[in-house]
C-alpha positions in Angstrom: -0.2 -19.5 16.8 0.2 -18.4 13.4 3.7 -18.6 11.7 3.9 -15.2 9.2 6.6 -13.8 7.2 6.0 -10.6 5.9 8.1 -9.3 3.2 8.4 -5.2 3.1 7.6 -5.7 6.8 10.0 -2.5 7.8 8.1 -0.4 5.6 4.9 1.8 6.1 2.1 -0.3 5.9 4.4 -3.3 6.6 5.3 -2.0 9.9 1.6 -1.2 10.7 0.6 -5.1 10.0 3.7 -6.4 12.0 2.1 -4.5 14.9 -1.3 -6.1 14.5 0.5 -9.3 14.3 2.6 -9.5 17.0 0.0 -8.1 19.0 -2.6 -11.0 18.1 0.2 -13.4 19.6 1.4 -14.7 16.2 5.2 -15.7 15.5 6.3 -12.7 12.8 9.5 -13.0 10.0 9.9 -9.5 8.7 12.0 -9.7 5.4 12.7 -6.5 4.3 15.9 -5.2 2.1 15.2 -1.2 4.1 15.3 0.2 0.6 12.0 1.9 1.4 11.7 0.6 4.8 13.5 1.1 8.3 14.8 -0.4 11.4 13.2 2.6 13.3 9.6 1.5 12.3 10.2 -1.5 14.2 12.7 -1.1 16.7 10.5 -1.8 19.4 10.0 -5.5 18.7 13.8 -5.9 17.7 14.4 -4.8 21.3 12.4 -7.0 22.4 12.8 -9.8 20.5 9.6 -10.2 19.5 10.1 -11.0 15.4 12.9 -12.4 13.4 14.3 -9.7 11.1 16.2 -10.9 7.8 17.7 -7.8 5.7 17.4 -9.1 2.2 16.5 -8.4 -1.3 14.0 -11.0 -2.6 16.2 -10.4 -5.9 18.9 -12.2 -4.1 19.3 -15.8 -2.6 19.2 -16.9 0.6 16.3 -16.0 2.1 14.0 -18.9 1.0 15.1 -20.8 3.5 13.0 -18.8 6.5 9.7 -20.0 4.3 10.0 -23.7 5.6 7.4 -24.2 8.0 5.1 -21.1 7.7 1.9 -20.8 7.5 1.1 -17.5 5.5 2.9 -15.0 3.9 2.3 -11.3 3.3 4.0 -10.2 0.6 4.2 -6.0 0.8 7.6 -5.4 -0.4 7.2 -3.6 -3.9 9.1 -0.7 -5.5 5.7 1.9 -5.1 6.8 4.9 -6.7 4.5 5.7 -9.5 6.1 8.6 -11.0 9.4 7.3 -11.1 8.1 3.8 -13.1 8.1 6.2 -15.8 11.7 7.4 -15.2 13.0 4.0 -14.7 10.7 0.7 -15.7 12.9 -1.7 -15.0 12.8 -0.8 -11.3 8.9 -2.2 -10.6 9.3 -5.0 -13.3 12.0 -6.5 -11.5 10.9 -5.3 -7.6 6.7 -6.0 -8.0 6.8 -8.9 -11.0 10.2 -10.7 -10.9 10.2 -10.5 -6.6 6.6 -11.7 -6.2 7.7 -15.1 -8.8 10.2 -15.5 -6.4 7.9 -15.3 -3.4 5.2 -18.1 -5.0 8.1 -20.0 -5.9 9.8 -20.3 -2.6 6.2 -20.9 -1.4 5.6 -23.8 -3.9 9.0 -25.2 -2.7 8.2 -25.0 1.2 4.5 -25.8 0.9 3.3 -22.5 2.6 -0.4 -22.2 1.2 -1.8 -18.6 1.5 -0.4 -15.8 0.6 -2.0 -12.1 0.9 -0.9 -9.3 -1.3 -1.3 -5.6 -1.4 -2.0 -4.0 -4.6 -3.5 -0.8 -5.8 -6.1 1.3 -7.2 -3.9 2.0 -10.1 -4.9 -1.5 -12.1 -7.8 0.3 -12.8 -6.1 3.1 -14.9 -8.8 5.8 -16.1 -11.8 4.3 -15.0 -15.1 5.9 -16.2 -17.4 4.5 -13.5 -16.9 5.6 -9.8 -17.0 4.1 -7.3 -15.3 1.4 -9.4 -16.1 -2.3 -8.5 -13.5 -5.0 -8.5 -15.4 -6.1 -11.3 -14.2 -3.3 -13.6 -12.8 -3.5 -16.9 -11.0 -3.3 -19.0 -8.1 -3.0 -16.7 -5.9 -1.1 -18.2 -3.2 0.7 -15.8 -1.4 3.7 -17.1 2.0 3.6 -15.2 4.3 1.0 -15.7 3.7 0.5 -12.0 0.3 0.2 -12.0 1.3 -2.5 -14.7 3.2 -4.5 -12.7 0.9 -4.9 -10.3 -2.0 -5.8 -12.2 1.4 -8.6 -13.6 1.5 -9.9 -9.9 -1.9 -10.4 -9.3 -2.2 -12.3 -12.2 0.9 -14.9 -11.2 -0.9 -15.2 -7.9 -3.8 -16.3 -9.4 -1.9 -18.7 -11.6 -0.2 -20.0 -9.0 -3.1 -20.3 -6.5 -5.2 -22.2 -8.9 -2.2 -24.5 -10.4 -0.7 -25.2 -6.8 -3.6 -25.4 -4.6 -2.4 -22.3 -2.7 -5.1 -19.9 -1.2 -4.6 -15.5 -1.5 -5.8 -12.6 -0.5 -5.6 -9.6 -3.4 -5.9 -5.7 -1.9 -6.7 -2.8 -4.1 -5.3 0.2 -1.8 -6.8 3.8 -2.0 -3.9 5.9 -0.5 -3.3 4.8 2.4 -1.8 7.6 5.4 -0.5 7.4 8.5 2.2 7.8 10.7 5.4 6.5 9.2 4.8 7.2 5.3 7.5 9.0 3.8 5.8 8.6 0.2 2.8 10.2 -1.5 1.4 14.2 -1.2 1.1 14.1 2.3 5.0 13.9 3.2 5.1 15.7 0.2 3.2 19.0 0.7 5.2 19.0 4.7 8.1 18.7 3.3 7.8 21.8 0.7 6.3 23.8 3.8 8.9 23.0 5.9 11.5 24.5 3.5 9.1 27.4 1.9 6.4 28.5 4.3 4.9 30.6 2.3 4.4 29.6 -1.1 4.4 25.5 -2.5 4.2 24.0 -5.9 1.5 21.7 -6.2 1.7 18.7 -9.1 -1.2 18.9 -11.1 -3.9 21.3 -11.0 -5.3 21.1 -7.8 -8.0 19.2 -8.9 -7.0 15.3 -9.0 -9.9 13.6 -6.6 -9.1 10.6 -4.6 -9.9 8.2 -1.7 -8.0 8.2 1.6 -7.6 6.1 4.3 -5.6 5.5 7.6 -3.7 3.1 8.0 -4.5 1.5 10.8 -8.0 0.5 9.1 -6.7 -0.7 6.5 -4.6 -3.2 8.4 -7.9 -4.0 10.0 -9.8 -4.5 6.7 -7.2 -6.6 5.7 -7.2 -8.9 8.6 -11.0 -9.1 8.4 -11.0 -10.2 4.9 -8.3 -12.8 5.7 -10.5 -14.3 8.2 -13.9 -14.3 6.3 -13.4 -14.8 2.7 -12.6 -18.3 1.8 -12.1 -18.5 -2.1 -8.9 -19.5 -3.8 -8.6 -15.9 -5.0 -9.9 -12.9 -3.4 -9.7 -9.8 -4.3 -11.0 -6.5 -2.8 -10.8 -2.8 -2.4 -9.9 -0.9 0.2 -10.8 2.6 0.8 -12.9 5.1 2.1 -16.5 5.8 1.1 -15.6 9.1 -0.5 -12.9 11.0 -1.7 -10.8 14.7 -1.5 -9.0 16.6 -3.6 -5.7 17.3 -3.8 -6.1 21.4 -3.2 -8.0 20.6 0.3 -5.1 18.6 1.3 -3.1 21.4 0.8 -5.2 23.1 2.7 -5.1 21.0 5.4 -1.3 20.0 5.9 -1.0 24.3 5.9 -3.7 24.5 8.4 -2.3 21.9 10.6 1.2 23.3 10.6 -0.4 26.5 11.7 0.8 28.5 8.4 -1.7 31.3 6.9 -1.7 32.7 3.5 0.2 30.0 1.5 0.1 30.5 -2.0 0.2 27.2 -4.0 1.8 27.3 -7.7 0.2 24.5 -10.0 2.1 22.6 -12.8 1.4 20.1 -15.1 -2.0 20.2 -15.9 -4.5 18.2 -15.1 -2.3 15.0 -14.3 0.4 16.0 -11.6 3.1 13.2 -13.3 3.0 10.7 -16.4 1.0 7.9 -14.9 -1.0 10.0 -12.4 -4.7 8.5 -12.0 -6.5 12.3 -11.5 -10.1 10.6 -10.3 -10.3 7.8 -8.1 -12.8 6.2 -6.0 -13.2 2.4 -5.3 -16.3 0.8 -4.6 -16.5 -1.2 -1.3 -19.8 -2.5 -1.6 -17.2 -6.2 -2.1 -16.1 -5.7 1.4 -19.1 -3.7 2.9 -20.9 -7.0 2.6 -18.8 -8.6 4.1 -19.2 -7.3 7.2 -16.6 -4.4 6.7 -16.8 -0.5 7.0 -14.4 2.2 7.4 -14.7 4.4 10.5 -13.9 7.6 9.2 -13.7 9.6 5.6 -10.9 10.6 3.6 -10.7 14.4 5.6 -10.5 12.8 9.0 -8.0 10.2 7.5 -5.8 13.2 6.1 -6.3 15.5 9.4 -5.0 12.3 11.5 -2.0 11.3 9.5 -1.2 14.7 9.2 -1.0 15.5 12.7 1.0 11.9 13.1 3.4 13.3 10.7 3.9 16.3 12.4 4.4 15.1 15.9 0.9 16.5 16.8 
């Protein structure tokens, strides 16, 4: 039996791994301060008493403690808004660079030797090749939270090779499902829900990305935790091919049954300061491996759509 603590585990794709976990047999800490997260998302193993649950911030003290004795840590707690890192910097310096620091050190002081860590497409900035390897650069992110991500990937590294400690690095595409309340999915229902007929979209329509559920990528992250062995790994996660942003539209109206929706575009050809308007990562890292997604980014969108919606 595995001993995990997973930080940001009452969030969206935190709640998704504790799942996974707790389903594999493993004894699960969730340490979560429910900034972004929520009880609700997993309720059903606090009734049953199934994980230990610690409300904290990692900013704070006191929690350290709980890291004595296990065996791996998944760090997922982050501030993740992009377009507010341009508002507010200090909010993803301190939640994504400071917090992680605090994470290796607590693991340096309790011995716990792997650590895997969920980062994002956005360390890539404006790449000019697509799909875009791992081995990519310059890296050169374009939101201060893109920035601070690319920051805690490098302290891992530091850390990992300084302290003997193993990780496990993951480049997300956007990742939907049933429990997100961020990004253009929860977005677009949202709008349609108060305005059923006509919806501002950010950007022009046209901004191309990768999607994928999340219940594969909680499976591609387990997979690469149990067959790459390096004392840094790094990888994408995705699907093979992308969507834009217009089509989504398209389906969150289609699935909520609404016809005849006009959509309003603003802001050109970037929906906020920091928006990445092309992505697509290259999984041919992971593919060889022994890893491929199941579906596409449309299926991934029609099915967290309708997980959203009740449907």
């Amino acid at each position: 039996m595995m001993f995990d603590i997973v930080t940001g585990g009452a969030g969206f794709i935190g709640s998704h791994l504790v799942d996974t976990l707790v389903k594999r047999g493993d004894q699960v800490t969730v340490i979560d301060s429910l900034s972004a997260g929520s009880r609700n998302n997993i309720s059903s193993h606090l009734e049953k008493s199934s994980i230990e649950f610690l409300s904290a911030n990692l900013l704070s003290d006191g929690w350290q403690k709980t890291f004595d004795g296990a065996d791996r840590i998944y760090h997922l707690a982050a501030d993740p808004d992009v377009r507010q890192s341009a508002l507010a910097p200090e909010g993803p310096l301190n939640h994504n660079i400071f917090s992680t620091f605090r994470v290796l050190e607590a693991m340096r002081l309790y011995n716990v030797p792997e650590i895997v860590f969920t980062s994002t497409s956005t360390v890539y900035g404006d790449a000019t090749i697509f799909p875009t390897p791992e081995e990519y650069t310059p890296l050169e992110p374009i939101s201060v939270y893109g920035a601070s991500k690319l920051g805690c990937e490098a302290l891992i590294a530091a850390y990992c090779h300084s302290f003997s400690m193993k990780s496990w690095i993951f480049r997300f595409a956007n990742i939907v499902g049933q429990r997100s309340n961020h990004g253009v999915i929860p977005d677009f229902i949202t709008k349609l829900k108060e305005n059923s007929r006509e919806m501002e979209i950010l950007g022009d329509g046209k901004q191309t990305k990768s999607y994928l559920g999340v219940q594969e990528c909680v499976e591609a992250m387990l997979f690469v935790v149990e067959n790459a062995h390096r004392p840094v790994n790094t990888f994408n996660i995705g699907s093979e091919d992308w969507i834009d942003v217009r089509t989504i539209a398209d389906i969150v109206a289609d699935e909520m049954h609404l016809k005849g929706v006009r959509y309003r575009f603003t802001g050109g050809e970037r929906g906020w300061i920091g928006d990445v308007p092309k992505m697509h990562l290259s999984l041919k890292k992971i593919n060889a491996l022994g890893w491929k997604p199941k579906r596409g980014s449309k299926d991934s969108v029609h099915m967290a759509v309708r997980a959203m919606l009740g449907n």
